[in-house]
MARLO-422240 format. One record per residue (C-alpha): residue number from 0; residue in one letter; x, y negated, z negated. Coordinates in steps of 0.2 Angstrom, whole numbers, plus 5000, padded with zeros to 4 digits. Example, Ala and Ser with C-alpha at 12.3 -4.5 7.8 and 13.67 -1.06 7.14 Angstrom:
<atoms>
{num = 0 | residu = A | east = 5062 | north = 5022 | up = 4961}
{num = 1 | residu = S | east = 5068 | north = 5005 | up = 4964}
</atoms>
This chain:
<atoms>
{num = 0 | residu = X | east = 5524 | north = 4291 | up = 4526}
{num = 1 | residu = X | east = 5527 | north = 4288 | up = 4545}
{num = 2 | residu = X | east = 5515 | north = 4299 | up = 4558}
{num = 3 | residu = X | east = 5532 | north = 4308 | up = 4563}
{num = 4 | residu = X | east = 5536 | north = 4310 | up = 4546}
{num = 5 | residu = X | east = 5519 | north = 4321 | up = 4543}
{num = 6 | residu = X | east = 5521 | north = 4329 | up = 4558}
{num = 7 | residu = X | east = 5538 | north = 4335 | up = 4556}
{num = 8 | residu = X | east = 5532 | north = 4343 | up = 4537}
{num = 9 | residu = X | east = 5516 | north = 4349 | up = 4547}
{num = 10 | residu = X | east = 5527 | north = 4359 | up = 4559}
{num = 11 | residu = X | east = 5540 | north = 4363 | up = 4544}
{num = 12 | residu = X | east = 5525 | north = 4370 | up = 4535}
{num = 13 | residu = X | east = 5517 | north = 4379 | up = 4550}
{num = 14 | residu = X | east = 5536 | north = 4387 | up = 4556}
{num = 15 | residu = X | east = 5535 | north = 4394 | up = 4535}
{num = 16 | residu = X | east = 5516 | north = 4399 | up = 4537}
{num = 17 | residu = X | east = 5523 | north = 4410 | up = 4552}
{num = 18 | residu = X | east = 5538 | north = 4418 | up = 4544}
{num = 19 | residu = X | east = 5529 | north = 4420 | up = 4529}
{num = 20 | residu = X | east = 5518 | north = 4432 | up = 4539}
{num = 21 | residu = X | east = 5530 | north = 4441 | up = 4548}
{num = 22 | residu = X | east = 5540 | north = 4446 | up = 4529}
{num = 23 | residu = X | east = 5522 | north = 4450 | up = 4521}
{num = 24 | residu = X | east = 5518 | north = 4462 | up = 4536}
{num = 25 | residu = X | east = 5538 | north = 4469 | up = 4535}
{num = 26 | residu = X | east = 5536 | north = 4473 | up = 4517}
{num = 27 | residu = X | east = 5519 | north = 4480 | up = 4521}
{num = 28 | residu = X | east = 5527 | north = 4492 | up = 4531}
{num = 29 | residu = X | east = 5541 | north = 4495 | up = 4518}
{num = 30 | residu = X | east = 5528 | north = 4500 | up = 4506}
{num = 31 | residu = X | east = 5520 | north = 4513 | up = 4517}
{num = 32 | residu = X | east = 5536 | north = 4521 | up = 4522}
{num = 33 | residu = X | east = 5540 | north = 4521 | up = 4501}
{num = 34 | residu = X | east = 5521 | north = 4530 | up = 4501}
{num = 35 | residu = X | east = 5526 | north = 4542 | up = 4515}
{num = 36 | residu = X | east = 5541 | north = 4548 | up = 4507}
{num = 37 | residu = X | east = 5533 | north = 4551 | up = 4491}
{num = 38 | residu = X | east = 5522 | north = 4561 | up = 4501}
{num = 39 | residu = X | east = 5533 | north = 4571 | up = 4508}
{num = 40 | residu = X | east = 5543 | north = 4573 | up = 4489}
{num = 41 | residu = X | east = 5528 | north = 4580 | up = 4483}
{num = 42 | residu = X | east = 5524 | north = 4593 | up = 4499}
{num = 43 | residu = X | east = 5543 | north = 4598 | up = 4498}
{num = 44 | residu = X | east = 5541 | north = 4602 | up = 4481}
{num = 45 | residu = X | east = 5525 | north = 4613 | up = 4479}
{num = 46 | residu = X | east = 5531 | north = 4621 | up = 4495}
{num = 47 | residu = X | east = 5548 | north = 4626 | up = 4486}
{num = 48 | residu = X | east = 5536 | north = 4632 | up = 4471}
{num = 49 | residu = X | east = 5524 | north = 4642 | up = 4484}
{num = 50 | residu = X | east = 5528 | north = 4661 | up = 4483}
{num = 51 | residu = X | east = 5534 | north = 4670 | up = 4497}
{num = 52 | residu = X | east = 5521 | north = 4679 | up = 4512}
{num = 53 | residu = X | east = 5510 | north = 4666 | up = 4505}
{num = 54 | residu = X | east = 5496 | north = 4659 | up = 4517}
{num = 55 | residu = X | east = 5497 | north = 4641 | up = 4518}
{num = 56 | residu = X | east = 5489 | north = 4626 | up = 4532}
{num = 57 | residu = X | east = 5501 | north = 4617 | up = 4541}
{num = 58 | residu = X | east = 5494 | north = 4600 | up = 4549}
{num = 59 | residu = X | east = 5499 | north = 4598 | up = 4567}
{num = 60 | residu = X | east = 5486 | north = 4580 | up = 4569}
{num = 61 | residu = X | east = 5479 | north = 4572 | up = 4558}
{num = 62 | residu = X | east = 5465 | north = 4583 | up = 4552}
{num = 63 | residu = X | east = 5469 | north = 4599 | up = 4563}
{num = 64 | residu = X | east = 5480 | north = 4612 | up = 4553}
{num = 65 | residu = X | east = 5486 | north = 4630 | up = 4557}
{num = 66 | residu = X | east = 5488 | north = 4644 | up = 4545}
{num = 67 | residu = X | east = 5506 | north = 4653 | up = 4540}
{num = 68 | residu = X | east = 5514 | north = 4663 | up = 4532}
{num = 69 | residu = X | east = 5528 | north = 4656 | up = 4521}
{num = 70 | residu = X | east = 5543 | north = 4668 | up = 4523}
{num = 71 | residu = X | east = 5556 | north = 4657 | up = 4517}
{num = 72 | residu = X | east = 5554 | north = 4641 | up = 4504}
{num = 73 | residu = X | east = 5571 | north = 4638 | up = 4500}
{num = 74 | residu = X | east = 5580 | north = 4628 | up = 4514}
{num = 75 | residu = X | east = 5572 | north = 4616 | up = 4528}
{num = 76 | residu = X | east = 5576 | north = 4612 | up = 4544}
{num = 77 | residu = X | east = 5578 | north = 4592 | up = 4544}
{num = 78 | residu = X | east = 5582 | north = 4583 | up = 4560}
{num = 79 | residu = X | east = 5599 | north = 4573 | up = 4562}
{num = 80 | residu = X | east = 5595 | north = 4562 | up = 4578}
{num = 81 | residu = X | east = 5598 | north = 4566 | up = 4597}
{num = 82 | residu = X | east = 5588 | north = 4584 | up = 4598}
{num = 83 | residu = X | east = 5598 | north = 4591 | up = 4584}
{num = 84 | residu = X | east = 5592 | north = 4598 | up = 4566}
{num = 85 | residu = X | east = 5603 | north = 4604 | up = 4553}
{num = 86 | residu = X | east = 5597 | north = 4616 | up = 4540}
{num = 87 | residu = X | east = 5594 | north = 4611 | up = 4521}
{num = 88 | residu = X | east = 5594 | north = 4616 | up = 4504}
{num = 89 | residu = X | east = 5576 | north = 4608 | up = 4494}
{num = 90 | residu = X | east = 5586 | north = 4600 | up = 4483}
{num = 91 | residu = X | east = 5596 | north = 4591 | up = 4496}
{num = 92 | residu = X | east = 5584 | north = 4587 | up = 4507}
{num = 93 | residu = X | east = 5574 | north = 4580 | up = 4490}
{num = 94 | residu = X | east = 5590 | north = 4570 | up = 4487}
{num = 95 | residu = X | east = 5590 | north = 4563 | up = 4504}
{num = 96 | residu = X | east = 5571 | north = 4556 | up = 4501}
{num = 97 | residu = X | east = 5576 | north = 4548 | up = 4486}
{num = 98 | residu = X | east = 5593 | north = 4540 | up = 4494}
{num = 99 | residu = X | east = 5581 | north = 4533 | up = 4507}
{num = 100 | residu = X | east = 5567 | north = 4529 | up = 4494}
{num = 101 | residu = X | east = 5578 | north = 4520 | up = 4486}
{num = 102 | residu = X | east = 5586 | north = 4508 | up = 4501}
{num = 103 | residu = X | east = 5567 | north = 4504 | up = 4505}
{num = 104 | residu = X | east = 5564 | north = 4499 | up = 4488}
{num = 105 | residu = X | east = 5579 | north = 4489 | up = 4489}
{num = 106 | residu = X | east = 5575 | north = 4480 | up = 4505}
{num = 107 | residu = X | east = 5557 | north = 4477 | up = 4498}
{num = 108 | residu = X | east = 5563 | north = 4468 | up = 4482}
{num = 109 | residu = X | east = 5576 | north = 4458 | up = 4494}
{num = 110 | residu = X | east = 5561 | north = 4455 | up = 4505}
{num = 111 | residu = X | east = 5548 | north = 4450 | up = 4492}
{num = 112 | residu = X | east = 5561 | north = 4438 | up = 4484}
{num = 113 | residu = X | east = 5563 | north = 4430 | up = 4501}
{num = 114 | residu = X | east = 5542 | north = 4427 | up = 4501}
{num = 115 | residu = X | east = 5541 | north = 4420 | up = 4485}
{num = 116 | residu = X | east = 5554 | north = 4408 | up = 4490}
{num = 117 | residu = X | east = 5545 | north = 4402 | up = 4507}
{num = 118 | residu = X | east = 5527 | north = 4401 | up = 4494}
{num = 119 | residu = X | east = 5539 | north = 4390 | up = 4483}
{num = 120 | residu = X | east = 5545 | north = 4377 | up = 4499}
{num = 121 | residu = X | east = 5527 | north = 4379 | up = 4506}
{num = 122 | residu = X | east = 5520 | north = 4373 | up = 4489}
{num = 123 | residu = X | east = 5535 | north = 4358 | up = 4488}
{num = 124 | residu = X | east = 5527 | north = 4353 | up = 4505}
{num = 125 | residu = X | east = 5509 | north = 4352 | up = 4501}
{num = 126 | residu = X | east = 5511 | north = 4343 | up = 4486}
{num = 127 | residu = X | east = 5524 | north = 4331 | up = 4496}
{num = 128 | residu = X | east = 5511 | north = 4329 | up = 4508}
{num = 129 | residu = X | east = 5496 | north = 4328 | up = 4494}
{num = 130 | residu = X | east = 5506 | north = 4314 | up = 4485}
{num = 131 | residu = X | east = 5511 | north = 4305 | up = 4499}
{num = 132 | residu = X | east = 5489 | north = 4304 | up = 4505}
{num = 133 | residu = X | east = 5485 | north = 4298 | up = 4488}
{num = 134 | residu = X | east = 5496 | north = 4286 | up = 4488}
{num = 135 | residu = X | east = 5492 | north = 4279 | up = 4505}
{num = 136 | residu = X | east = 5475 | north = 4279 | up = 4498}
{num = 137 | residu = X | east = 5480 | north = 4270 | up = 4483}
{num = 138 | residu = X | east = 5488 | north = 4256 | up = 4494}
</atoms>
């Protein structure tokens, strides 16, 4: 194998290497959102199922919360983009995070797929460039 040869699948592997990273930290963010909205599923629903003038905490920080009175666990007020909310029944607000679960979980599968085909042409590389070593030593 000629010097440019190695260099050009050196590059080809480090150009892999790179994107590889960039998809692996994507998807981790895709499976945070996925754990966020099941967060938020679950709050939604054991706030629908909390009984009226009940006290309850309400996080404004991480860690910092304020108490309330629930005086209504039927609809929510969901924000629609440019300053504007809309108000919601539970079950179509629950709806909505599943809609939206399920595009993450589709665009994770579509991203994982896409890194176990980079693993598969960084593996073709390194054996490529394992072969080509041994047989140069051989010679």
């Amino acid at each position: 194998m000629s010097e440019t040869h190695w260099q050009e699948k050196y590059m080809q592997f480090q150009r892999l290497q790179q994107q590889l990273e960039k998809i692996s930290e994507h998807v981790e963010l895709l499976h945070q959102q996925e754990a966020e909205l099941d967060i938020s599923q679950n709050a939604i629903e054991e706030l629908s199922k909390t009984p009226l003038h009940n006290e309850v905490l309400v996080p404004i920080a991480n860690g910092i919360f304020f108490k309330a009175e629930v005086k209504e666990n039927s609809t929510l007020i969901v924000h629609v983009g440019s300053d504007t909310t809309v108000e919601h029944t539970v079950e179509d607000v629950l709806e909505l995070l599943e809609k939206q679960q399920k595009e993450i979980k589709s665009r994770t599968a579509e991203a994982e797929a896409i890194v176990g085909q980079m693993q598969d042409q960084m593996s073709l590389i390194y054996k490529e460039i394992a072969e080509a070593e041994g047989s140069e030593r051989d010679a």
